[in-house]
C-alpha positions as CSV (number, residue, x, y, z in Angstrom):
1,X,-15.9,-19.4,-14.6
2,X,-16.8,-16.0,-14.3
3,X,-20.1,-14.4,-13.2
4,X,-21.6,-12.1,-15.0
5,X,-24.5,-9.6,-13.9
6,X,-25.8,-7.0,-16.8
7,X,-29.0,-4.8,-17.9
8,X,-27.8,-5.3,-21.3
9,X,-30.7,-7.6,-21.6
10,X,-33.1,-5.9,-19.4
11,X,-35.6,-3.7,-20.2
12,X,-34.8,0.3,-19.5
13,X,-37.9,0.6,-17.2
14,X,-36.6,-2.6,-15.0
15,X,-32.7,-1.7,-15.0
16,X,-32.5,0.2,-12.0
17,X,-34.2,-2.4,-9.6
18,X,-32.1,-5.5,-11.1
19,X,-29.0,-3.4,-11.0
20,X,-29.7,-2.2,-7.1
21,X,-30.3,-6.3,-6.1
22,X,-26.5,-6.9,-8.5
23,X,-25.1,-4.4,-6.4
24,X,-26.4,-5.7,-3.4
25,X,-25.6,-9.2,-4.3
26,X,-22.1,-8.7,-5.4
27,X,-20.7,-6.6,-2.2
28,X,-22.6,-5.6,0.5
29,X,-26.5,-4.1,0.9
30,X,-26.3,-0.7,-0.5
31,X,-28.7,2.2,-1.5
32,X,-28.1,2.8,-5.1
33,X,-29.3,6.2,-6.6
34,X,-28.7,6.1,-10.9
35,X,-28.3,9.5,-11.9
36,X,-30.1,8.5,-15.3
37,X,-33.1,8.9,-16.3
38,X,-32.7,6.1,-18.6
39,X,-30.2,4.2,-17.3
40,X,-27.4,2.9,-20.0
41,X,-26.3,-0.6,-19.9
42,X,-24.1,-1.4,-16.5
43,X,-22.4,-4.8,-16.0
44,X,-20.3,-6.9,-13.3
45,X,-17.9,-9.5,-13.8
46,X,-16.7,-11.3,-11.3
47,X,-13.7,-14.2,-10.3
48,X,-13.7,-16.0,-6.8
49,X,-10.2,-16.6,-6.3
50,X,-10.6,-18.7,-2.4
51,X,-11.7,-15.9,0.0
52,X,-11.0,-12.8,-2.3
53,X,-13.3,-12.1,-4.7
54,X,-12.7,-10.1,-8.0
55,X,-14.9,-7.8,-9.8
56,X,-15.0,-5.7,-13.0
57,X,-17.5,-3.2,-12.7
58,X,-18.6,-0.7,-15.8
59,X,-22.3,1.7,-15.4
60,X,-23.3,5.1,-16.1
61,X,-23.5,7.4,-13.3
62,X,-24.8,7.0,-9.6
63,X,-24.4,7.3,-5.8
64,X,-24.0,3.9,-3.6
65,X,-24.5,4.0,0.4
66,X,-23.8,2.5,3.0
67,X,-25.7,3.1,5.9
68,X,-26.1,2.7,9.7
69,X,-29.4,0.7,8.7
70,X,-27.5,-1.6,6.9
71,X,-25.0,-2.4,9.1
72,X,-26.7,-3.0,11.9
73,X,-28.2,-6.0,9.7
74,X,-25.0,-7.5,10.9
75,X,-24.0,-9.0,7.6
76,X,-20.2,-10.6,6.8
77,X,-18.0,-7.4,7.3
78,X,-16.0,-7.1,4.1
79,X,-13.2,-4.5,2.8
80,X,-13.1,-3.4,-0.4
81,X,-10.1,-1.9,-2.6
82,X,-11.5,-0.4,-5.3
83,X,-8.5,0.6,-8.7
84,X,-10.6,3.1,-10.8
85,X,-9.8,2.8,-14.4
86,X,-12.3,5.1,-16.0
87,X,-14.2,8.2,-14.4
88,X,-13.7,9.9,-11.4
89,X,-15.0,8.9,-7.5
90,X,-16.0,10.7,-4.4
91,X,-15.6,9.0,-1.6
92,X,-17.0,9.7,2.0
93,X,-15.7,7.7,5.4
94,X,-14.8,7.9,8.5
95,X,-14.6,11.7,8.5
96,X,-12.6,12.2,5.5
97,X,-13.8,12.5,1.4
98,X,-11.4,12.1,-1.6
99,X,-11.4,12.3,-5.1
100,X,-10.0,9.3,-6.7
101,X,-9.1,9.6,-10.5
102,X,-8.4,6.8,-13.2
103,X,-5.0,4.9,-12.0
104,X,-5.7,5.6,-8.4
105,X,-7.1,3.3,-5.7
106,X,-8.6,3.4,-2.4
107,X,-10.0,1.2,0.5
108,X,-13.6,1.3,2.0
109,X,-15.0,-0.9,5.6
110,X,-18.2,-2.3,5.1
111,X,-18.6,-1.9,9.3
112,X,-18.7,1.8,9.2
113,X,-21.0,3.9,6.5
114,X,-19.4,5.2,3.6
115,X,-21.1,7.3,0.3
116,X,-19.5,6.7,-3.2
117,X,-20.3,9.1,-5.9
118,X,-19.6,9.0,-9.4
119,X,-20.8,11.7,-11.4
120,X,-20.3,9.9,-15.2
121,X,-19.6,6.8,-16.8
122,X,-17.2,4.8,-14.8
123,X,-15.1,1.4,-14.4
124,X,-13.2,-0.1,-12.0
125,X,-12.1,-3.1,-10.7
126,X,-13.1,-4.1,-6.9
127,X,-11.2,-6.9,-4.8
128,X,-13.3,-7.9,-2.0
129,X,-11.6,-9.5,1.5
130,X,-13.4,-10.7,4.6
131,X,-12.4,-8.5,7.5
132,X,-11.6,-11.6,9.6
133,X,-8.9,-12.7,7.3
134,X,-6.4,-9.2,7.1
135,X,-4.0,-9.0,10.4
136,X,-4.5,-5.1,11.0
137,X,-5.6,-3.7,13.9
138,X,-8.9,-1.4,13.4
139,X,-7.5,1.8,14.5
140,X,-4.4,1.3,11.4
141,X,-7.2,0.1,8.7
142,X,-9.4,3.4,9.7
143,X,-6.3,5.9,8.8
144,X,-6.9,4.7,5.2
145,X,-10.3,4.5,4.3
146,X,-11.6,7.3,1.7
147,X,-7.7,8.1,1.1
148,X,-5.9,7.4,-2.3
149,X,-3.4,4.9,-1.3
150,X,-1.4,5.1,-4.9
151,X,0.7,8.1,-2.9
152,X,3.8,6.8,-5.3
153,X,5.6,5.0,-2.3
154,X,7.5,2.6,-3.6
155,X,5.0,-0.1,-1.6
156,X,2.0,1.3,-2.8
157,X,3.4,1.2,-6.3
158,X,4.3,-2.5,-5.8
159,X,0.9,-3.0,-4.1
160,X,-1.0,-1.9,-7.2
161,X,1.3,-3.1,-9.8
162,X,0.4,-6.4,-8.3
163,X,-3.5,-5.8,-7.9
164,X,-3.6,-4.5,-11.5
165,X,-2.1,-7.8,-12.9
166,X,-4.2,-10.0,-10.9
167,X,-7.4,-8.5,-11.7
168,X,-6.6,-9.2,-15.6
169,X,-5.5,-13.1,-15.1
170,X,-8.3,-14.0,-12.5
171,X,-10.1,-15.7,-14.9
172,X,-7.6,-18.0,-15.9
173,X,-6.2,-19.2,-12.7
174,X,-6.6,-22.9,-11.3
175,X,-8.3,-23.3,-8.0
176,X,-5.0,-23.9,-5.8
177,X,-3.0,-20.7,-7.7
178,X,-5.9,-18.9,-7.1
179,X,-6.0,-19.7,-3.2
180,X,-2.4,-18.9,-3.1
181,X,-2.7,-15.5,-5.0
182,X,-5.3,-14.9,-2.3
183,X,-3.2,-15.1,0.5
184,X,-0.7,-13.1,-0.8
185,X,-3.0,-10.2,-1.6
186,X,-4.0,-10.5,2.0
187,X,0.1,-10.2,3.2
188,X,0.7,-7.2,0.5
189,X,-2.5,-5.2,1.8
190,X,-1.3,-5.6,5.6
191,X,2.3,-4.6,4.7
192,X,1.2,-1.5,2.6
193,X,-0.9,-0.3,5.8
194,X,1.9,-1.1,8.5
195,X,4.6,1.0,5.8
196,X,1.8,3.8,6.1
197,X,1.6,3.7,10.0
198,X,5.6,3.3,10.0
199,X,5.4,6.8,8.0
200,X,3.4,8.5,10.4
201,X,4.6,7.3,13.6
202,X,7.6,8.7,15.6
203,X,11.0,7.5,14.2
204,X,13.3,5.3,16.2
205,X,16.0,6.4,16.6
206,X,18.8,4.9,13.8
207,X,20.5,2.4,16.0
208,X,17.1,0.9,17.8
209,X,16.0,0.6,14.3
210,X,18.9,-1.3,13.1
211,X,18.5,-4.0,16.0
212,X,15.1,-4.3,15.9
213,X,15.7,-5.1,12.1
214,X,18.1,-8.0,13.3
215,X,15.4,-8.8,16.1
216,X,13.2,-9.5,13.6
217,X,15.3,-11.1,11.0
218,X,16.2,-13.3,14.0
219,X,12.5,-14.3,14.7
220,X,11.2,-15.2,11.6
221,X,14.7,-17.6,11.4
222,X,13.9,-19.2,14.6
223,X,9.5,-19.1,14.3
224,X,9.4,-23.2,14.5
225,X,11.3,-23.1,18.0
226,X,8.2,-23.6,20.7
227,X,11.1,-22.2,22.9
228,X,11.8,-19.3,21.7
229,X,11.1,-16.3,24.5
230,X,12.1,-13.4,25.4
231,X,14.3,-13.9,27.5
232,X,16.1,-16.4,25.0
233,X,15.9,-13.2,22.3
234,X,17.5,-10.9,24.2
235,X,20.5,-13.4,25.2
236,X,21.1,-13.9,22.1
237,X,21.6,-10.5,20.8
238,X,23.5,-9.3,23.8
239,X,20.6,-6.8,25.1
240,X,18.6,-6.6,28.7
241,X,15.2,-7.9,28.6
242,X,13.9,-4.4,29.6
243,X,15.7,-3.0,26.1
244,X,14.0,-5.7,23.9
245,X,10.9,-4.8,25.4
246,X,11.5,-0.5,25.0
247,X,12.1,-1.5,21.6
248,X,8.9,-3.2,20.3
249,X,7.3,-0.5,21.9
250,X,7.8,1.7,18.7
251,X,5.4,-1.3,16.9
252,X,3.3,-0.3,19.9
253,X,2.9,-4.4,20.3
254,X,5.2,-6.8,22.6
255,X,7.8,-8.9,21.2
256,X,5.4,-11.8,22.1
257,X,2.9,-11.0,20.9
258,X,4.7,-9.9,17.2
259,X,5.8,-13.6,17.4
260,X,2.4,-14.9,17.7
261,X,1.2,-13.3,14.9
262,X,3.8,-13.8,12.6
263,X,3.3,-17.8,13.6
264,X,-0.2,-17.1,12.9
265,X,0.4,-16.0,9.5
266,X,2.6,-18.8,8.4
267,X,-0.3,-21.2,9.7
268,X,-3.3,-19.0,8.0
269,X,-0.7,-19.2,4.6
270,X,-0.2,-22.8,5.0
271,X,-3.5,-24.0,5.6
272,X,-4.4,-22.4,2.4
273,X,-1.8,-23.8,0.3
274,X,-3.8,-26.7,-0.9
275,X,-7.8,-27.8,-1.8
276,X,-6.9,-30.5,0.4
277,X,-5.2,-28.8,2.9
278,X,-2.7,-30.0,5.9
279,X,-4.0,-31.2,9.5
280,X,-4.6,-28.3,11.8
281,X,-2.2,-29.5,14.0
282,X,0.3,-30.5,12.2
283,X,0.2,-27.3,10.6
284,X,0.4,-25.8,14.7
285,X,3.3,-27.5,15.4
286,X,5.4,-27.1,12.2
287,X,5.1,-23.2,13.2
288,X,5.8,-23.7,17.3
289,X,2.8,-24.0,18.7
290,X,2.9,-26.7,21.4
291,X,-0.9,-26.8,22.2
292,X,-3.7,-27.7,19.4
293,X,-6.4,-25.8,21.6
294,X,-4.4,-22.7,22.6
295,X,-4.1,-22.7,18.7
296,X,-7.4,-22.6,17.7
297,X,-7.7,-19.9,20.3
298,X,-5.8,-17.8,19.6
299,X,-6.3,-18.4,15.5
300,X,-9.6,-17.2,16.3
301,X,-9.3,-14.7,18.3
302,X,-7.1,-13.3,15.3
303,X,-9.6,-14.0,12.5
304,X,-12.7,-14.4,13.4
305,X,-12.9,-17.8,12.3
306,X,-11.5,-21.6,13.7
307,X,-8.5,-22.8,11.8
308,X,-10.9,-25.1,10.0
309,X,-13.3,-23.1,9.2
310,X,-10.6,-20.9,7.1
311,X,-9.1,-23.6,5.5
312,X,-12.5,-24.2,4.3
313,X,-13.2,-20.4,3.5
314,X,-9.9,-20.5,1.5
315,X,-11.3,-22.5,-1.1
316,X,-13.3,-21.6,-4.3
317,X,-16.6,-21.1,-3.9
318,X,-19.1,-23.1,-5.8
């Protein structure tokens, strides 16, 4: 069922306080300026689809901040990737401001400030992800706020071809497709930001590349092994340890910990799969991790949350 906040039925003198608290209660507390002096009819639609949250958005024109103020309120830290359909944006964050026209889309952090200006009728379509739950390092995630990430890469045209079509079938998606969807919007958002730090990092050079393709193909063959190590690795391909090491240095990680978060996907993915959802430790264990508590550990330490706690954050809210 989707939500639906609107001034259609609001009088014109009251539209701009009950559209501030929509705002407000649909992403994060912002300052909202209408640039009307009557403001025209503005409405929000919105799909919960497990953790991700979909929204249609159509108003007249305005300015939305977020400021220092209203982060330091410490509330749920949320990114937002905004498709605009209709009108044009100005963005402001982290240093940078862009335009971004109808067919274009772009990412904003709700832990830093950010200004959002659109200067005539507008719609887009927001997706909203807890922080907790995207495996990105901060310093990645800040090289693309207020940038248009529809470059024409063939990722980012994948990325939005899929964001386009799920933002027109939310509504008609069962609970458990909806959690799966979900997960996968999470994976397609962290690939299309490690293909943009891939772009603007040093290049390997051709023959590193090649085996650390293999290296990786390897790992994700053998993830289930609890004895899969380094050292093991680089017997197997017929490489020193000291070379395996040299070359996850261009992912500027360590080969263990690359494994440990790719185990930790597979977990967050699983335990998301179902309303029911698998045992914590089974799910652990299927993926090679030999320890329950070192699991929730380290599960946490990668989103914020206990494995538990996402599995219940991955299912539709009420």
């Amino acid at each position: 069922m989707p939500f639906v906040l609107s001034t259609s039925s609001i009088p014109v003198p009251d539209r701009a306080e009950f559209w501030h608290e929509a705002v407000a209660t649909t992403f994060v507390p912002l300052d909202v300026d209408l640039h009307e002096e009557k403001p025209s009819i503005a409405t929000i639609t919105s799909h919960q689809l497990g953790m991700l949250q979909v929204s249609q958005v159509t108003a007249g024109p305005q300015t939305v901040v977020r400021s220092r103020r209203m982060i330091a309120r410490r509330d749920a830290e949320y990114l937002t990737l905004t498709m605009q359909h209709r009108g044009t944006a100005r963005l402001e964050q982290d240093g940078r401001t862009v335009l971004v026209r109808p067919g274009e889309f772009s990412l904003r952090d709700s832990r830093s400030p950010y200004t959002k200006e659109l200067t005539e009728e507008f719609g887009f379509t927001a997706l909203q992800i807890p922080r907790a739950v995207l495996d990105v390092a901060d310093n990645d995630l800040q090289t693309l706020t207020a940038t248009v990430l529809s470059d024409g890469s063939p990722c980012a045209a994948v990325v939005a071809t899929y964001l386009q079509s799920l933002a027109r079938i939310a509504g008609d998606l069962t609970p458990g497709v909806g959690n799966r969807l979900a997960a996968t919007t999470c994976d397609l958002l962290a690939v299309l930001i490690q293909e943009r730090k891939e772009r603007s990092a040093p290049e390997a050079p051709e023959a590193a590349r090649a085996m650390l393709a293999r290296i990786k193909d390897y790992l994700m063959k053998h993830l289930p092994d609890p004895d899969l190590s380094p050292e093991a690795i680089a017997a197997a391909h017929h490489i020193s340890l000291r070379y395996l090491h040299k070359l996850f240095e261009h992912e500027e990680t360590t080969v263990s910990r690359w494994i440990q978060r790719r185990r930790l996907d597979m977990c967050r993915r699983d335990l998301a799969r179902t309303p029911s959802g698998p045992k914590v430790a089974a799910v652990a264990q299927r993926w090679g991790f030999v320890s329950p508590s070192h699991f929730s550990r380290v599960f946490r330490a990668a989103y914020g949350m206990s494995p538990r706690e996402w599995q219940a954050a991955a299912l539709p809210r009420a």
